[in-house]
C-alpha positions as CSV (number, residue, x, y, z in Angstrom):
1,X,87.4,-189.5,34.6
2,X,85.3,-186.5,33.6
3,X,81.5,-187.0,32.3
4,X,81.3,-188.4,29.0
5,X,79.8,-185.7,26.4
6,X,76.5,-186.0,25.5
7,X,76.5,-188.1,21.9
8,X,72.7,-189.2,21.5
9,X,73.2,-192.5,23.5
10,X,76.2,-193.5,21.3
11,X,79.4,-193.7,23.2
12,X,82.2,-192.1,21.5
13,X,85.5,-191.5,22.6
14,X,88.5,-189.6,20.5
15,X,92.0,-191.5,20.2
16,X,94.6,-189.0,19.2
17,X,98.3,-190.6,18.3
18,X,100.3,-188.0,19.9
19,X,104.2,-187.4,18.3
20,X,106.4,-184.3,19.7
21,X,103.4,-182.4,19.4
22,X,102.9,-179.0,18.8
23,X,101.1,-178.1,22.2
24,X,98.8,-174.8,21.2
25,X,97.7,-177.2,18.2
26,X,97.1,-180.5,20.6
27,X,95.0,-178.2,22.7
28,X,93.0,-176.4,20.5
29,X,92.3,-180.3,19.3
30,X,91.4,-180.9,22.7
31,X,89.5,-177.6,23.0
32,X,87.3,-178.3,20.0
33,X,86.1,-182.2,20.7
34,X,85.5,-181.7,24.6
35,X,81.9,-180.4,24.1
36,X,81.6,-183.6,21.4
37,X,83.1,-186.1,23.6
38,X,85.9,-187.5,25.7
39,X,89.6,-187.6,24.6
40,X,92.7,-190.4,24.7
41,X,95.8,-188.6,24.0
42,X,98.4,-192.2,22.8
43,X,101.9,-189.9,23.3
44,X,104.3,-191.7,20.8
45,X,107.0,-189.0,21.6
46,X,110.7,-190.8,21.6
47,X,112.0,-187.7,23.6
48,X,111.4,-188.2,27.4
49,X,111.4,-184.0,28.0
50,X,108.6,-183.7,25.2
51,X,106.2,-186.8,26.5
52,X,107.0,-184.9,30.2
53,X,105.6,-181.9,28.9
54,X,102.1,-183.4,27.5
55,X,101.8,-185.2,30.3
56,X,101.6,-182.7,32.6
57,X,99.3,-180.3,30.3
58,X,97.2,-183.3,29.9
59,X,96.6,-183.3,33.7
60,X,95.5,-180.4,33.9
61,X,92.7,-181.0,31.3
62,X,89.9,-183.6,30.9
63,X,92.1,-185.9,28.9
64,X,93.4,-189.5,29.3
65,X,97.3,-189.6,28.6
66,X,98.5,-192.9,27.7
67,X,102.6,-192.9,27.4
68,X,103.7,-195.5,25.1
69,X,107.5,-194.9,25.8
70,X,108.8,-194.0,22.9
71,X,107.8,-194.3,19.2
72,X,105.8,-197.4,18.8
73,X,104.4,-196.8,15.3
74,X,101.0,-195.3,14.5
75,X,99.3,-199.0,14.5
76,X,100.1,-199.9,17.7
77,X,99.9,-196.3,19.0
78,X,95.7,-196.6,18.1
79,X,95.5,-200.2,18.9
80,X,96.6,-198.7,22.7
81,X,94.1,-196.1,22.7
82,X,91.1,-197.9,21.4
83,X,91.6,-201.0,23.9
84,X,91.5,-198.3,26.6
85,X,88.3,-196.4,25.2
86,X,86.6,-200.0,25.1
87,X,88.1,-200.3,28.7
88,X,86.0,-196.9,29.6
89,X,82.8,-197.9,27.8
90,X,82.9,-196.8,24.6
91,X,80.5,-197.7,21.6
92,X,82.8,-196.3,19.2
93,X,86.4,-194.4,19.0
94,X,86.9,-190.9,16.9
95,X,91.0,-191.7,15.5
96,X,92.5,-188.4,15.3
97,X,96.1,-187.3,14.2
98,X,97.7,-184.5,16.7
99,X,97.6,-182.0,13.7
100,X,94.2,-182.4,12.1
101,X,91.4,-179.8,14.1
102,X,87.9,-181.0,14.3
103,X,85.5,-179.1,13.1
104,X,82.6,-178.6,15.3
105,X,79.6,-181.3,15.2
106,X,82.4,-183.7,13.8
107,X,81.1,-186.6,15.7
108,X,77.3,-185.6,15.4
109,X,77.6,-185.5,11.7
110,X,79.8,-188.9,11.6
111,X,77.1,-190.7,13.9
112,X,74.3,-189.6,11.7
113,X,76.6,-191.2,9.0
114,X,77.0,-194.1,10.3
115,X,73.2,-194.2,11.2
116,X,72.5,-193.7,7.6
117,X,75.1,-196.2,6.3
118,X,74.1,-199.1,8.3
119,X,75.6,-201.8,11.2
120,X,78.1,-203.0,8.6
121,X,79.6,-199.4,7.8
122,X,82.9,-197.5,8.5
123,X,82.5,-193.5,8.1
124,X,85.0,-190.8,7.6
125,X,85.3,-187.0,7.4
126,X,86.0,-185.6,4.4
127,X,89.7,-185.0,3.4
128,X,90.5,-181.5,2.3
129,X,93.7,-180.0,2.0
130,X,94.2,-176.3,2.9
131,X,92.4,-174.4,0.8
132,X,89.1,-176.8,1.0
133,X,89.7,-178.7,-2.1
134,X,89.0,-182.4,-1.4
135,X,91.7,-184.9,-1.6
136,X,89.7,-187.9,-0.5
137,X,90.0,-190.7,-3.2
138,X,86.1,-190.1,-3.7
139,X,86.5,-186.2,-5.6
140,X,84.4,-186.3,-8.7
141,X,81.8,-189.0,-6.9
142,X,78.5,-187.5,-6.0
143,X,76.2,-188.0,-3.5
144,X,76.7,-187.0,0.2
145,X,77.9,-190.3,1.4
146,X,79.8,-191.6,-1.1
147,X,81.4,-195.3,-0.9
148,X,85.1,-195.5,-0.6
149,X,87.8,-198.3,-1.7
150,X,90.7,-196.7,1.1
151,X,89.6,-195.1,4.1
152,X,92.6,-192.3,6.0
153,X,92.2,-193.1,9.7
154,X,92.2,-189.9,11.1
155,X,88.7,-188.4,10.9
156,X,87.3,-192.0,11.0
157,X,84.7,-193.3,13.3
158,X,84.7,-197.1,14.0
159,X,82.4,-199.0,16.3
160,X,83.4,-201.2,18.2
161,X,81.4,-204.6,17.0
162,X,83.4,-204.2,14.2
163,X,86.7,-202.9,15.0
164,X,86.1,-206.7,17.2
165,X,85.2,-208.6,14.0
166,X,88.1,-207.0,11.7
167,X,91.2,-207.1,14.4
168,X,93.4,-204.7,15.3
169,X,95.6,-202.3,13.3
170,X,98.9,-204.1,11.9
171,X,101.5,-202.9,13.8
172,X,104.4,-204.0,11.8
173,X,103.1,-201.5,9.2
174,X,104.6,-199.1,11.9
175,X,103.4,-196.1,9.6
176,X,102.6,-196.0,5.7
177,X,99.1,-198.0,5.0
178,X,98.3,-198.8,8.1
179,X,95.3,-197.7,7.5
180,X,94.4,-199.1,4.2
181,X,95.4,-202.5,5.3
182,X,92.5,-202.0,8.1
183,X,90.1,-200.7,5.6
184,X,90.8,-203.5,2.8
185,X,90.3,-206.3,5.2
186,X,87.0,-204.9,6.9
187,X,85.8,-205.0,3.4
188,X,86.6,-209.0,3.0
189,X,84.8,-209.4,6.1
190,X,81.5,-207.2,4.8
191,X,82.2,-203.9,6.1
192,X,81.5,-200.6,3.7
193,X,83.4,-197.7,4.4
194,X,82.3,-194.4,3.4
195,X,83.2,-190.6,3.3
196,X,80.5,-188.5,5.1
197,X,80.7,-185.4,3.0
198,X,78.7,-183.1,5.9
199,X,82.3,-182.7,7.8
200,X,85.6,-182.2,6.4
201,X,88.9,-182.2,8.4
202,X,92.4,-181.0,6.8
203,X,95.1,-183.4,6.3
204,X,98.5,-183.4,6.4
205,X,99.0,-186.6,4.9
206,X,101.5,-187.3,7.6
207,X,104.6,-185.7,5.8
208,X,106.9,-185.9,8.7
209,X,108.2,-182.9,11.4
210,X,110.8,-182.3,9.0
211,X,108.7,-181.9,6.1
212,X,107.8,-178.3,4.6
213,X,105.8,-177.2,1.9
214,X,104.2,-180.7,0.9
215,X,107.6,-182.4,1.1
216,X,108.0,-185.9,3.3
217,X,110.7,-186.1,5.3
218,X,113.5,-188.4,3.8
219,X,112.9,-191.7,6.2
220,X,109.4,-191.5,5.3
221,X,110.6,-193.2,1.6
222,X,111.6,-195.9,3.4
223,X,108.6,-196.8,4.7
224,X,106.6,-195.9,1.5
225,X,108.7,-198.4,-0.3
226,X,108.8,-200.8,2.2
227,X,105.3,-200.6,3.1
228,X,103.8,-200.7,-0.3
229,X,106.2,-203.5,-1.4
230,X,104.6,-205.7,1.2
231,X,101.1,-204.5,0.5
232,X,101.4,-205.1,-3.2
233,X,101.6,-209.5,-2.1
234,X,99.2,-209.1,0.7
235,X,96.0,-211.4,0.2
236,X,93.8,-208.7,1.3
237,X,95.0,-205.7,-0.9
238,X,92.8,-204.9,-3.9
239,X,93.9,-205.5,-7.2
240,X,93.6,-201.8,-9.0
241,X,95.6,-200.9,-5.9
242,X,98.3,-203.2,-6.8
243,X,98.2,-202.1,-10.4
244,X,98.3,-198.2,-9.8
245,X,101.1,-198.9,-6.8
246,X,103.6,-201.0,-9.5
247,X,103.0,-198.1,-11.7
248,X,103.7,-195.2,-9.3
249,X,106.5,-196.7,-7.0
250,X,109.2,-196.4,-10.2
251,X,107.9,-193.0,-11.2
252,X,108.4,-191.9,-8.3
253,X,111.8,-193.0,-8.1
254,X,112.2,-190.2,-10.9
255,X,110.3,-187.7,-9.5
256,X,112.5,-187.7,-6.3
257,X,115.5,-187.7,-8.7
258,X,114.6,-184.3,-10.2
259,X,112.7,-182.3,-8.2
260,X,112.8,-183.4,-4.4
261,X,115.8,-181.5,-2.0
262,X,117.9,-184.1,-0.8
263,X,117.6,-186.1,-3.7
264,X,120.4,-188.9,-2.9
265,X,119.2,-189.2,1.1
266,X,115.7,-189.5,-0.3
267,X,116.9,-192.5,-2.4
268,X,118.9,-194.7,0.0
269,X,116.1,-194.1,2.3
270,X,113.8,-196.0,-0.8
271,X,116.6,-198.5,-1.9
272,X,116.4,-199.5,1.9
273,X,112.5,-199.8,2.0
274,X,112.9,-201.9,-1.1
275,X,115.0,-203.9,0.3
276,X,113.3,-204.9,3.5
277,X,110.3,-204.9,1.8
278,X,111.1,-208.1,-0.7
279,X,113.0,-209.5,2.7
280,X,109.1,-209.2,4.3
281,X,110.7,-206.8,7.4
282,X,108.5,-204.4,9.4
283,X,108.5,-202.6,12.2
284,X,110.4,-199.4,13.0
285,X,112.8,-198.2,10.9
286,X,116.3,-199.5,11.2
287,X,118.7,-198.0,13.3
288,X,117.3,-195.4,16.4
289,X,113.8,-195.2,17.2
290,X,111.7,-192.1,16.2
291,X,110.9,-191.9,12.6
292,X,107.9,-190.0,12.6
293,X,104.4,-191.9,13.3
């Protein structure tokens, strides 16, 4: 393995969920954290050429490529990468989605965070959308390290006494809230997250590789539905969360009705999600593997 980047004593490594990646993005990624600190690429690719193809650029570059054979959801994709960063030593893991570039002093700033925040703290970057404006659910809350209810994983830094103490990712999420669910029960068990204001990343919001312009792709309904169906009865998820969810689940329902391409696709995709979702199924969607994750 390559030497470890210089992190002020702290051991961090960057897990980056890899699916049919765009390579010039995935390597100016790669390009930006190697002078912040090591790299795990997870490749979640379902199509064998593809995963061939960042394999072999990962070879040629300081980064550890773990193939996971196919799409095996973002929550076990991350579980995967951070067992192998604590495997190397790590005191902490950096998650990463392959489409979100670091800024530079990303993991400086999120260490001096988390220093700031205390033992019991998980700390983000900033969510911004493309032109800078911030999406996080903190906007409007001041202060430079604000506390936060839900927590997007990419941009996060967790360390590893309490990513032990809270448990892995769930993997039957596969996709949508994966995430939250993490974030909601760290907070049962004591754990503050917070968004470190002094770095921002861009998001994507993970609207799928068939997505344009802000729109998901269709199978990503299902999961939504699905997903938040199962969230809304989980002992863990807060109760404004529930509220808000019951509220905008229906609405949206509409929304895609009138204004979303693909309107009827889009809505067989929910009525599916809602129906595995009161049924309690999870994991991949049905039929072939590869929905996007």
């Amino acid at each position: 393995m390559p030497p470890e980047p210089d992190t002020g004593g702290t051991a961090v490594i960057a897990v980056i969920v890899a699916y049919q990646s765009n390579l010039d993005t995935l390597a100016q990624i790669a390009a930006r954290l190697r002078p912040q600190c090591a790299i795990i690429v997870v490749d979640n690719s379902p199509d064998a050429a593809h995963a061939g193809t960042i394999s072999a650029w990962a070879a040629t570059t300081e980064v550890d490529y773990v193939a996971m054979g196919g799409n095996s959801g973002i929550g076990a994709a991350q579980n995967r990468g951070i067992a192998r960063a604590w495997a190397r030593g790590a005191d902490a893991v950096l998650l990463l989605d392959d489409d979100s570039l670091p800024p530079p002093h990303l993991v400086e700033r999120l260490l001096d965070g988390a220093a700031a925040a205390g033992p019991d703290a998980v700390v983000g970057a900033n969510a911004v959308d493309a032109d800078g404006s911030e999406i996080s659910n903190v906007r409007g809350v001041p202060g430079a390290l604000p506390h936060c209810r839900d927590l997007m994983s990419s941009g996060t830094l967790i360390r590893r006494a309490i990513f032990e103490r809270v448990g892995p990712f769930d993997e039957g999420l596969f996709i949508d809230g994966v995430d939250f669910e993490w974030g909601w029960r760290a907070q049962r068990l004591g754990v503050s997250l917070y968004v470190c204001r002094a770095t921002a990343i861009i998001h994507r919001l993970g609207q799928g590789r068939a997505a344009g312009a802000g729109i998901p792709a269709p199978i990503r309904h299902y999961f939504q539905y699905r997903n938040m169906i199962r969230l809304i009865g989980a002992r863990v998820t807060p109760w404004r969360w529930r509220v808000e969810q019951m509220v905008k689940l229906p609405l949206k329902l509409v929304l895609i009705l009138l204004f979303m391409p693909r309107a009827g696709v889009r809505l067989r995709h929910a009525a599916a999600g809602i129906r595995d979702g009161l049924r309690g199924r999870d994991g991949p969607a049905p039929g072939p593997r590869g929905a996007r994750a």
